[in-house]
N, CA, C and O atoms as a GROMACS GRO file, in nm:
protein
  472
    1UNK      N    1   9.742   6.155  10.305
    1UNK     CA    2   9.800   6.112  10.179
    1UNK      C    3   9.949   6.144  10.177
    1UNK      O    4  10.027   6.060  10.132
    2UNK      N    5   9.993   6.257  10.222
    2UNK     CA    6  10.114   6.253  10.214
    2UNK      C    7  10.230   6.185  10.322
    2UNK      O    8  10.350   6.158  10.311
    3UNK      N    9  10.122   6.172  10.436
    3UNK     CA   10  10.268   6.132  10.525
    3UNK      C   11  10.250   5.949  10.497
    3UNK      O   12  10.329   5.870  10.547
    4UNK      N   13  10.147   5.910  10.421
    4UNK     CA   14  10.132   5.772  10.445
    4UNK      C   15   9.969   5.727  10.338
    4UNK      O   16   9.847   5.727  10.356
    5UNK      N   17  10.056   5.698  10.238
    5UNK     CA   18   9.978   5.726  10.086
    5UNK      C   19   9.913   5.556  10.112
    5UNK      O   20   9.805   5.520  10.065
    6UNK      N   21   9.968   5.500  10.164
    6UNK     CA   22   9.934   5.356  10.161
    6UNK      C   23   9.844   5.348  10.252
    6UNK      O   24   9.774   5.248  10.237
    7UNK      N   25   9.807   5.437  10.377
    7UNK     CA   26   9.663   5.417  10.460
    7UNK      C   27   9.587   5.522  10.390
    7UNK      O   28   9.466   5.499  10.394
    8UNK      N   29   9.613   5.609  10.340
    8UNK     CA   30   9.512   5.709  10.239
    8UNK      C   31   9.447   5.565  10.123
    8UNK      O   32   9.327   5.557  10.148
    9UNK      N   33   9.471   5.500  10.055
    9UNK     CA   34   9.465   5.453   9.930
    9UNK      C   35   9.323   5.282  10.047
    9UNK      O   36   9.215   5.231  10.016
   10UNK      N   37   9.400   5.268  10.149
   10UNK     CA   38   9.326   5.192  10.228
   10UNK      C   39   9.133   5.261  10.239
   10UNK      O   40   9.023   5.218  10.206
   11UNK      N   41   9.175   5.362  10.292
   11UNK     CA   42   9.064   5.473  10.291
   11UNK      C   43   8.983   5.481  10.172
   11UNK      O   44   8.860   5.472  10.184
   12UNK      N   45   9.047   5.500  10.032
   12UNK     CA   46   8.997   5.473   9.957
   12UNK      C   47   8.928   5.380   9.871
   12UNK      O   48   8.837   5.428   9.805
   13UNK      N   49   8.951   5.267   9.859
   13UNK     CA   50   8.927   5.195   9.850
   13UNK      C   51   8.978   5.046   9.931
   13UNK      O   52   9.079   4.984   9.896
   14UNK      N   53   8.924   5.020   9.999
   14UNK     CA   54   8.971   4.890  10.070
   14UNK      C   55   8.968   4.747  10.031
   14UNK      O   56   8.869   4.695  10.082
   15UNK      N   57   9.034   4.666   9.964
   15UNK     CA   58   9.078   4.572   9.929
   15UNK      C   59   9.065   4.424   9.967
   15UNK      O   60   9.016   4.324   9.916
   16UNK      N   61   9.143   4.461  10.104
   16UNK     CA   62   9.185   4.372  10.180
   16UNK      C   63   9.171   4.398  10.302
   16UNK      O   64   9.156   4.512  10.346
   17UNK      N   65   9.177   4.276  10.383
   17UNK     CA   66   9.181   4.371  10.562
   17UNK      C   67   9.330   4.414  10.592
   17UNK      O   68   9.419   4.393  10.510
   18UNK      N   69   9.354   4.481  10.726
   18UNK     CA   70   9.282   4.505  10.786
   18UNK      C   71   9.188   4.659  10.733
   18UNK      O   72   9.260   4.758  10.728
   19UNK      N   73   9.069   4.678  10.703
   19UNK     CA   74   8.995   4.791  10.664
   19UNK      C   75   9.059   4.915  10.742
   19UNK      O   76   9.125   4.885  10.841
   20UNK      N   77   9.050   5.034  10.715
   20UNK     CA   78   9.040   5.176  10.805
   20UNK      C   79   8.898   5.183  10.831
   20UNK      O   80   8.786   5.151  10.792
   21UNK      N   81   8.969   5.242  10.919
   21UNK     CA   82   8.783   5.240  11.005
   21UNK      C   83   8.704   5.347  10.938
   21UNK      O   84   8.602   5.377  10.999
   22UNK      N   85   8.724   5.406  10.839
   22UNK     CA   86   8.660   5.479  10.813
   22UNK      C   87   8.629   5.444  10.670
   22UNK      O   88   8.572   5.536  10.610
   23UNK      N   89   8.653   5.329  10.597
   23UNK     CA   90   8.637   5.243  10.460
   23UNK      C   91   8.552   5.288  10.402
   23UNK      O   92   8.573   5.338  10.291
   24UNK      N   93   8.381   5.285  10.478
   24UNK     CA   94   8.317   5.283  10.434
   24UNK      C   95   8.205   5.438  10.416
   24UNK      O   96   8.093   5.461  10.372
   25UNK      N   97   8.321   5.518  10.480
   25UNK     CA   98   8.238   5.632  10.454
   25UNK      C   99   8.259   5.720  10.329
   25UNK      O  100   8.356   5.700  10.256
   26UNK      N  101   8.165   5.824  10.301
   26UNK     CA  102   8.216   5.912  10.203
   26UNK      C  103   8.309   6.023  10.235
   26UNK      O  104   8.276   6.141  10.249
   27UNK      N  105   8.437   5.971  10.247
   27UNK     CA  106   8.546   6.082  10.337
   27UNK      C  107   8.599   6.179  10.252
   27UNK      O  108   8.658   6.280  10.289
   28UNK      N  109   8.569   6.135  10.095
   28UNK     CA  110   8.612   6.301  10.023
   28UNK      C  111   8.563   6.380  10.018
   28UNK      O  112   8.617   6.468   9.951
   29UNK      N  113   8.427   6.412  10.079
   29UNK     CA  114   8.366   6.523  10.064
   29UNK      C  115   8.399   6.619  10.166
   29UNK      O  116   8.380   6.740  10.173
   30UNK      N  117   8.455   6.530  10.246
   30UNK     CA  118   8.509   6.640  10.363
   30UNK      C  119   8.617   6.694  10.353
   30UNK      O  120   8.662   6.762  10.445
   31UNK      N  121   8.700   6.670  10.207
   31UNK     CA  122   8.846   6.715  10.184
   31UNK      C  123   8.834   6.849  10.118
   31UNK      O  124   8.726   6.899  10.089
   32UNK      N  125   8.936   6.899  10.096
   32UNK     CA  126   8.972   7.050  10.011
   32UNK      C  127   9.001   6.999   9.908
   32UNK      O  128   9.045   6.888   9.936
   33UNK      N  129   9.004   7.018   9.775
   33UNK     CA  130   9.016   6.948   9.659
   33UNK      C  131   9.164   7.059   9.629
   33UNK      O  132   9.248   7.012   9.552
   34UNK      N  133   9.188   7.180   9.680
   34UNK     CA  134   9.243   7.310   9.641
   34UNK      C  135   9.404   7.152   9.694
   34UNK      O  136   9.480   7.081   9.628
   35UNK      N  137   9.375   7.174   9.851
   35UNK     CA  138   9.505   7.120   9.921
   35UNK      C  139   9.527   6.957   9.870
   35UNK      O  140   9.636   6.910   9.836
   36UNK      N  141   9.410   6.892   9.873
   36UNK     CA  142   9.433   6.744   9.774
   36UNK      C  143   9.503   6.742   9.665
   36UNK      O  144   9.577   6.646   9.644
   37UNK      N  145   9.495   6.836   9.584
   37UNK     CA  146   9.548   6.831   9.497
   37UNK      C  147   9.724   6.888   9.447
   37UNK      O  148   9.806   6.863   9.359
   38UNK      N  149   9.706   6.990   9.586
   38UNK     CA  150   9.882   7.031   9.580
   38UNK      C  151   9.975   6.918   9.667
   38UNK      O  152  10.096   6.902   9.651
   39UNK      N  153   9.888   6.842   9.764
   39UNK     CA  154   9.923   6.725   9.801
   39UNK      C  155   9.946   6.597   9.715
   39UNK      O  156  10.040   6.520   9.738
   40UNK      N  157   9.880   6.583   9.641
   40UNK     CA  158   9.901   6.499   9.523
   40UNK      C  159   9.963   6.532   9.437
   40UNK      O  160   9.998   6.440   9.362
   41UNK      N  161  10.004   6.661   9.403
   41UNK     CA  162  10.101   6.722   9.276
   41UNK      C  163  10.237   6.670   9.376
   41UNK      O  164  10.306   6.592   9.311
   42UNK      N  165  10.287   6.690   9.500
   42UNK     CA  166  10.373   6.629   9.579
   42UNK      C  167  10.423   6.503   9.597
   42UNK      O  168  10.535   6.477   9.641
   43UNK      N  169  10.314   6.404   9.553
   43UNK     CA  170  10.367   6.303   9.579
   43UNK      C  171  10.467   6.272   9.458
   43UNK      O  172  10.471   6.355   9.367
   44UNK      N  173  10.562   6.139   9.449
   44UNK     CA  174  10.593   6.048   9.360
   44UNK      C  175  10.514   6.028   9.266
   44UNK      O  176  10.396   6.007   9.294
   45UNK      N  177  10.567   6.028   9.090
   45UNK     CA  178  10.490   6.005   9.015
   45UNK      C  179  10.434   5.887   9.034
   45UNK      O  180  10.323   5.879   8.982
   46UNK      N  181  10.488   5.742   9.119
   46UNK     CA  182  10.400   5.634   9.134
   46UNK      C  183  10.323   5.623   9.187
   46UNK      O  184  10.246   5.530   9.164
   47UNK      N  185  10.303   5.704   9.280
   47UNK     CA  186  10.175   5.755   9.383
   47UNK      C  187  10.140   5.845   9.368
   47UNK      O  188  10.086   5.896   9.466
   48UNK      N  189  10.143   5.909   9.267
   48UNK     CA  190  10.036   5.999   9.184
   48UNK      C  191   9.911   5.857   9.133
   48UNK      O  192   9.791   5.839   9.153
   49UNK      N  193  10.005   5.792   9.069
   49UNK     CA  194   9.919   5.722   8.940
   49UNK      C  195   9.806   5.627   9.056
   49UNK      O  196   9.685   5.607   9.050
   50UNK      N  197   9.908   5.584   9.154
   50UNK     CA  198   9.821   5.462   9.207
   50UNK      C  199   9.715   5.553   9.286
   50UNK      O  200   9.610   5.488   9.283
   51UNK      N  201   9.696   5.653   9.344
   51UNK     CA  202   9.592   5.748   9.354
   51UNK      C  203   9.487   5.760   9.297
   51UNK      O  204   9.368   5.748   9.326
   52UNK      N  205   9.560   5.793   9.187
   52UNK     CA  206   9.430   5.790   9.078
   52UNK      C  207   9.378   5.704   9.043
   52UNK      O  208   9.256   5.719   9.028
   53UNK      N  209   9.450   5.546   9.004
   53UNK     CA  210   9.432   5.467   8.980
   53UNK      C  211   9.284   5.400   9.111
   53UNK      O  212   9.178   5.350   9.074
   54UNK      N  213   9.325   5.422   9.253
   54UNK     CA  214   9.260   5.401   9.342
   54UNK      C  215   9.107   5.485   9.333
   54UNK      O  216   8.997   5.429   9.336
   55UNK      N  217   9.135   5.662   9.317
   55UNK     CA  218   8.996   5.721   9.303
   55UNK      C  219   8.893   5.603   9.213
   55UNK      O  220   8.779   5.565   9.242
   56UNK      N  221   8.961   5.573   9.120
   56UNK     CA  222   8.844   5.525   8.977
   56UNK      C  223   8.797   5.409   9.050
   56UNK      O  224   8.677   5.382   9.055
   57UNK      N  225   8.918   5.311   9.131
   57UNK     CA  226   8.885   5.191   9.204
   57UNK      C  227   8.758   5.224   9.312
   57UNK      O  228   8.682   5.133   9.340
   58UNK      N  229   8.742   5.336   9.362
   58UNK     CA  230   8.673   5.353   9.472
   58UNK      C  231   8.518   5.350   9.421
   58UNK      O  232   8.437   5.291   9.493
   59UNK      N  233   8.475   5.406   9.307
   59UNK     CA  234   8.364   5.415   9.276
   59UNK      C  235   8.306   5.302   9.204
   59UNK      O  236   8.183   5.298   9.194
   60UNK      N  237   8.396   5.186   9.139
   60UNK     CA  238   8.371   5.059   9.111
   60UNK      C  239   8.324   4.954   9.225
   60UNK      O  240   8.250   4.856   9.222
   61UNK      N  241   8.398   5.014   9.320
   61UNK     CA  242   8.404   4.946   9.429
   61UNK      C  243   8.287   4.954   9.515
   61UNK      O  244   8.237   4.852   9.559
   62UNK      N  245   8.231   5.093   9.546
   62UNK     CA  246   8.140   5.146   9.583
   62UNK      C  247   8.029   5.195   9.551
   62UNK      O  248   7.933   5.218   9.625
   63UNK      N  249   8.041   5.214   9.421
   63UNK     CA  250   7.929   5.244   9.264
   63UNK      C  251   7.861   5.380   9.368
   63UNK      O  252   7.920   5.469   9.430
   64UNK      N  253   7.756   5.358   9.359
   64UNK     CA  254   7.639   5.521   9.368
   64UNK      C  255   7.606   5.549   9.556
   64UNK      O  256   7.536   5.624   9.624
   65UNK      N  257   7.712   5.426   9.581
   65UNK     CA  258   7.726   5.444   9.743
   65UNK      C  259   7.719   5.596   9.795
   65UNK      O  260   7.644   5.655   9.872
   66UNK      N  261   7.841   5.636   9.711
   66UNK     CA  262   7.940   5.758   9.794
   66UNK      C  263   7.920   5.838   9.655
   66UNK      O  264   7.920   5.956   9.692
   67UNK      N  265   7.905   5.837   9.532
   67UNK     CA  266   7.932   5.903   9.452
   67UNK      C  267   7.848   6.009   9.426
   67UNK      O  268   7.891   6.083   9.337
   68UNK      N  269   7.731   6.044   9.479
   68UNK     CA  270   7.644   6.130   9.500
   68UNK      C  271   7.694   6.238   9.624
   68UNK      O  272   7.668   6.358   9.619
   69UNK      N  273   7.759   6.183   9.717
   69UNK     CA  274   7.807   6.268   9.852
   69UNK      C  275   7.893   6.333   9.750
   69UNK      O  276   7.864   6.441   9.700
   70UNK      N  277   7.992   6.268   9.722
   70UNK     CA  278   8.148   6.317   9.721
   70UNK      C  279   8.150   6.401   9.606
   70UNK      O  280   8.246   6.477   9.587
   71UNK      N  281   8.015   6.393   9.494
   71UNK     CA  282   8.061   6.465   9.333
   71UNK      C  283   8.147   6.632   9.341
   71UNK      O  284   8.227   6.686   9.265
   72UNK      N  285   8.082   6.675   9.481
   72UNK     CA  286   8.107   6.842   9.468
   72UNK      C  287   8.217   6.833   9.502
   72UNK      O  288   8.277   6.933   9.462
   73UNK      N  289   8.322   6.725   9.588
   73UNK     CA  290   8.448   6.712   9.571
   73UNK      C  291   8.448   6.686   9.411
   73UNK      O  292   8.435   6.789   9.345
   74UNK      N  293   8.455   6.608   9.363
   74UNK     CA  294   8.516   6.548   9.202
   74UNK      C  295   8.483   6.686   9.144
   74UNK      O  296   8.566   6.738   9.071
   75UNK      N  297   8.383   6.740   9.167
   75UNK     CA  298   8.358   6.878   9.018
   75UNK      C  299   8.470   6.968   9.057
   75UNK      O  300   8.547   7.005   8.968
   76UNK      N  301   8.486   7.003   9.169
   76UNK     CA  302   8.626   7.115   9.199
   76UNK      C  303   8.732   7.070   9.220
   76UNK      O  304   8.815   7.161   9.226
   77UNK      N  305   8.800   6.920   9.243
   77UNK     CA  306   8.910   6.878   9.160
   77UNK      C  307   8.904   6.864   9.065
   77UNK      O  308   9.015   6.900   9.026
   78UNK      N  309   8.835   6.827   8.961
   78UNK     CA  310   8.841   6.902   8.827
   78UNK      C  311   8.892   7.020   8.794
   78UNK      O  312   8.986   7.039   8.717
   79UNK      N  313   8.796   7.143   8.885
   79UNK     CA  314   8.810   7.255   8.848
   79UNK      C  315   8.951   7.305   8.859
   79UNK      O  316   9.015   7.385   8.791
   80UNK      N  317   8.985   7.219   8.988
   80UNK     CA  318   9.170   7.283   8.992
   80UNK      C  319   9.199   7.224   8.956
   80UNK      O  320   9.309   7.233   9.011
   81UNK      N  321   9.213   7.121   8.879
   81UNK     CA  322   9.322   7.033   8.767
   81UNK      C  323   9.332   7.125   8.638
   81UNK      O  324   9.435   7.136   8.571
   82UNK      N  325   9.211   7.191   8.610
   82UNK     CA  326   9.202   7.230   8.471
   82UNK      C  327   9.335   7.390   8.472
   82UNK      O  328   9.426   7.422   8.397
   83UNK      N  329   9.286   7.440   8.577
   83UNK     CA  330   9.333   7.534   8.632
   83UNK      C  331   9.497   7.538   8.648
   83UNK      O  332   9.579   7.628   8.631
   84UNK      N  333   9.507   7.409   8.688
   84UNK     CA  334   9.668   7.368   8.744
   84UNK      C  335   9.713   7.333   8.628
   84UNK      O  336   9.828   7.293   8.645
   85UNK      N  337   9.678   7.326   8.501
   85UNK     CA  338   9.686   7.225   8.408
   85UNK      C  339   9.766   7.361   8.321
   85UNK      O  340   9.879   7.351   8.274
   86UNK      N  341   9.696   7.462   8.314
   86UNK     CA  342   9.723   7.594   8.242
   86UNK      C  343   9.863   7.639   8.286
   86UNK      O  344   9.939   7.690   8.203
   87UNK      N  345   9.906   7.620   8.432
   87UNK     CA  346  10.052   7.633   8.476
   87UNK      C  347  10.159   7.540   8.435
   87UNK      O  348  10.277   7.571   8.452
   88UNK      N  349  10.128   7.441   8.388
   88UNK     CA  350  10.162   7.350   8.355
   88UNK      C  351  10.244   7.247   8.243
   88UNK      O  352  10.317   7.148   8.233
   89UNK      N  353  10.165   7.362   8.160
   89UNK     CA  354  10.210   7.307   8.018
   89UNK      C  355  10.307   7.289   7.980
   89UNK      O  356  10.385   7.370   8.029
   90UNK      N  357  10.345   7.235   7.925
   90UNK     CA  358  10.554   7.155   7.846
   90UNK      C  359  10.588   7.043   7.971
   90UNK      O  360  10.680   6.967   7.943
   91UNK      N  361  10.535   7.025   8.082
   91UNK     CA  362  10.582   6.947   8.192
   91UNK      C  363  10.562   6.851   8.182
   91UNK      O  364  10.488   6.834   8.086
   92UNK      N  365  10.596   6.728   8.250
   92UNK     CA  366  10.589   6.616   8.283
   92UNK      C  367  10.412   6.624   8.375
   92UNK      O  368  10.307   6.565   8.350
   93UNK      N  369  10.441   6.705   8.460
   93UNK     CA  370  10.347   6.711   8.559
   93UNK      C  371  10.218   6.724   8.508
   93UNK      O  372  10.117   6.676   8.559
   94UNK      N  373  10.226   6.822   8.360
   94UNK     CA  374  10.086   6.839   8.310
   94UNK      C  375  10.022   6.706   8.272
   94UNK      O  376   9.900   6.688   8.281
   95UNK      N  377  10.111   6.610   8.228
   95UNK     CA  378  10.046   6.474   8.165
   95UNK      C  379  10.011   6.413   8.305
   95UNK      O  380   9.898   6.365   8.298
   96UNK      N  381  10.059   6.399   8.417
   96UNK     CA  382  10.021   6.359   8.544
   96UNK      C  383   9.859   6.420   8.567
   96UNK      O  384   9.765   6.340   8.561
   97UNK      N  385   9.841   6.522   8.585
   97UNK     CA  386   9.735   6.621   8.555
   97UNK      C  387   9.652   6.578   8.476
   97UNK      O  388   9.542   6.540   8.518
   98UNK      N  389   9.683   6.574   8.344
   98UNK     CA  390   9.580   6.539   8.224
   98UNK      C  391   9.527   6.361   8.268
   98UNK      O  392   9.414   6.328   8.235
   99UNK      N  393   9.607   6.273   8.332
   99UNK     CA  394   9.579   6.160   8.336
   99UNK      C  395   9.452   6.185   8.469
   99UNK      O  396   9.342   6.134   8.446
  100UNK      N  397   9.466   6.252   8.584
  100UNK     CA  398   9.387   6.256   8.700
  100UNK      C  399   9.236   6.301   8.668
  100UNK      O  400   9.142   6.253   8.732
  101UNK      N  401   9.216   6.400   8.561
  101UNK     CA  402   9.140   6.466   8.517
  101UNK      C  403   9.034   6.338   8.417
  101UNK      O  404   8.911   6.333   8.415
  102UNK      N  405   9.125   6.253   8.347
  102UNK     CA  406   9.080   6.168   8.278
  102UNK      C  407   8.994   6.051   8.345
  102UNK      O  408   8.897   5.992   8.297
  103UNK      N  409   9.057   6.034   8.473
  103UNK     CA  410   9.000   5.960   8.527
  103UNK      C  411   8.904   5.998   8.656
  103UNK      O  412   8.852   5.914   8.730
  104UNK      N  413   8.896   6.080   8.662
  104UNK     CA  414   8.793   6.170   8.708
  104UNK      C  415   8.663   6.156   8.585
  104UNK      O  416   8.548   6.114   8.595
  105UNK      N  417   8.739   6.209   8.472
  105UNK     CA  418   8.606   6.196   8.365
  105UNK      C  419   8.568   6.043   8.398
  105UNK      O  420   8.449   6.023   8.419
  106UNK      N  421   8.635   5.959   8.404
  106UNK     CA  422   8.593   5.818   8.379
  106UNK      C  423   8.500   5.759   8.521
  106UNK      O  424   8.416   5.670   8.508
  107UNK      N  425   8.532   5.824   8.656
  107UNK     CA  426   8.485   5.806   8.692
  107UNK      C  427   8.294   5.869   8.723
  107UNK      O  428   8.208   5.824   8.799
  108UNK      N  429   8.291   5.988   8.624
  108UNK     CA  430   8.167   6.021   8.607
  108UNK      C  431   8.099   5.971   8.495
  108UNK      O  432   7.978   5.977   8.475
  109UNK      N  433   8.173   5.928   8.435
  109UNK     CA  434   8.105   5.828   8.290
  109UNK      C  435   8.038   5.713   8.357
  109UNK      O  436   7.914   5.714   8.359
  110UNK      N  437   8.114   5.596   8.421
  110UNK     CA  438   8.076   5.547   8.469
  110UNK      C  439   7.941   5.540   8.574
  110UNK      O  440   7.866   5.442   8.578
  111UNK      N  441   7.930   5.621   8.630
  111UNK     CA  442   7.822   5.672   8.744
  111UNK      C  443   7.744   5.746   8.664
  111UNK      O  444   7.648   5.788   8.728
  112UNK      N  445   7.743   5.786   8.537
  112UNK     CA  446   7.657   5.876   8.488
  112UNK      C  447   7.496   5.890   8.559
  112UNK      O  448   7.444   5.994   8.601
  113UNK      N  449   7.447   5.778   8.558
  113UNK     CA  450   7.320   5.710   8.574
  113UNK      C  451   7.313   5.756   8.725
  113UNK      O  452   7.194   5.784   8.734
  114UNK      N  453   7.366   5.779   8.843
  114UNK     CA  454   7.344   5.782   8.948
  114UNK      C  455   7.352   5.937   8.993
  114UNK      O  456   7.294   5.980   9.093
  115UNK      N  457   7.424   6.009   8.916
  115UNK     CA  458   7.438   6.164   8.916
  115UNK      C  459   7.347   6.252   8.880
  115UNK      O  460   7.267   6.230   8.788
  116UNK      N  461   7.351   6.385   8.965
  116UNK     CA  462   7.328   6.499   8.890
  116UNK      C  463   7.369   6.576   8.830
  116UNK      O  464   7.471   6.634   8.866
  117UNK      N  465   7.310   6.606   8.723
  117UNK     CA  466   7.406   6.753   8.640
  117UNK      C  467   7.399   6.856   8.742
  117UNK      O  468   7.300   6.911   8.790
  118UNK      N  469   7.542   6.874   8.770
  118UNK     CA  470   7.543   7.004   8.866
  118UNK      C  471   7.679   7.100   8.799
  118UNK      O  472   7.709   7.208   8.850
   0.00000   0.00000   0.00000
């Protein structure tokens, strides 16, 4: 994501060709949500948004595919958003934050039906 947000976002949701070869797997569960997320506090606020914008795309895209692998990623980026969120406050960055978190919620609203309460 950081050296090349535009083959990360490929990864995430794939669009168009040419695919990453790895499109179709559940590849966030294999991430650190701790370092994803100081990686993403790094980027450009426009590639913050389109990030996020992409997470929510991924599970529309993919519905209850991946969203069962990957939740224990989504519950502890949560957990460090909320966390990061508390350092945060008066910033610009916190509303960046509050938006990722939102759509995180949105993407478990959505999937409700395919999840576990964990």
């Amino acid at each position: 994501m950081k050296e090349n947000t535009e083959e990360f976002i490929k990864i995430l949701c794939p669009i168009s060709k040419p695919y990453n070869k790895n499109y179709n797997m559940p590849v966030l569960k294999y991430l650190n949500a701790e370092k994803f997320l100081e990686t993403w506090l790094n980027l450009k606020p426009a590639l913050r948004e389109l990030v996020s914008n992409e997470l929510v795309e991924r599970y529309k895209y993919f519905g209850m595919r991946f969203i069962k692998d990957e939740q224990v990623f989504l519950n502890k980026l949560k957990k460090e958003i909320a966390q990061e969120k508390e350092h945060k406050k008066g910033k610009v960055s916190y509303l960046h934050l509050d938006n990722l978190e939102k759509k995180i919620e949105e993407i478990f609203a959505n999937n409700a039906s395919h999840l576990n309460n964990t």
